[in-house]
C-alpha angles and dihedrals in degrees: 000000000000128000114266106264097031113119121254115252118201117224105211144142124279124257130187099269087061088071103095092044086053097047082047083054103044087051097056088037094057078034090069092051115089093247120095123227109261089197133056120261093239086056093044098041090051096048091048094053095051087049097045095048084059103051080054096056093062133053089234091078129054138181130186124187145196114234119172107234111257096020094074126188089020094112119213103191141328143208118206124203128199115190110207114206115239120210118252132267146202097251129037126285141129116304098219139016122205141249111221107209140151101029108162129141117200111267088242092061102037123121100026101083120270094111082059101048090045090054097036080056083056105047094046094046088049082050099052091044091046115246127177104228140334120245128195141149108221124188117249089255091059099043086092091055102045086043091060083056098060096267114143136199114264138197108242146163122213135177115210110217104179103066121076115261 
């Protein structure tokens, strides 16, 4: 519950006229890490909208974002979901599991909730549709967070395949 007095701030899923707020997001989000962009924010803007525009046209992905009542289309944070399709098999059990990715909240508006409230939107929408489990790769910093919300350590392998061998 928020402090009398703090604006309200509305949890919902993502449109297409959202694209450019969370492009603004994701930029100042890849903007806190200690790597520096390689490419310049008009290149990378314009890639990720047409990416996400995309992602928005189809079920398989999912944002939802974080807007303060009154002040619409000023974005405050966002969660994307990606479902991954499992094969089938011979005895009941869920279709598709999720990729957790892109979950960031505005500096001004951390710690009082709100990252809570945009994953805990997501966990309860992948529940009611079913889904077999929740991924993500947090940063070391974020374990604690994702760990308050239910998320627990695994044992995985992984390949990078981006890095040279």
């Amino acid at each position: 519950m928020a402090p009398p007095g703090t604006p309200a701030i509305t949890i919902r899923l993502a449109t297409a006229s959202d694209i450019d707020e969370i492009v603004r997001l994701r930029w100042e989000f890849s903007s806190e890490d200690d790597r520096h962009p390689t490419e310049s924010r008009e290149s990378f803007s314009a890639r990720l909208a047409a990416d996400l525009a995309a992602f928005l046209a189809t079920p398989r992905w999912s944002i939802w974002v974080a807007e303060e009542q009154g002040h619409p289309g000023t974005l405050l944070g966002n969660v994307c979901l990606e479902r991954v399709e499992k094969l089938a098999r011979p005895y009941p059990r869920a279709s598709a599991w999720a990729y957790v990715t892109n979950v960031y909240v505005a500096p001004s508006e951390r710690n009082g909730g709100l990252g809570s409230r945009l994953l805990q939107a997501t966990i309860d929408a992948a529940r009611q549709e079913g889904l077999e489990m929740l991924l993500l790769w947090p940063s070391d910093r974020a374990v604690p967070f994702y760990r308050r919300l239910g998320f627990e350590p695994v044992d995985a392998l992984e390949l990078p395949l981006d890095r040279p061998t």
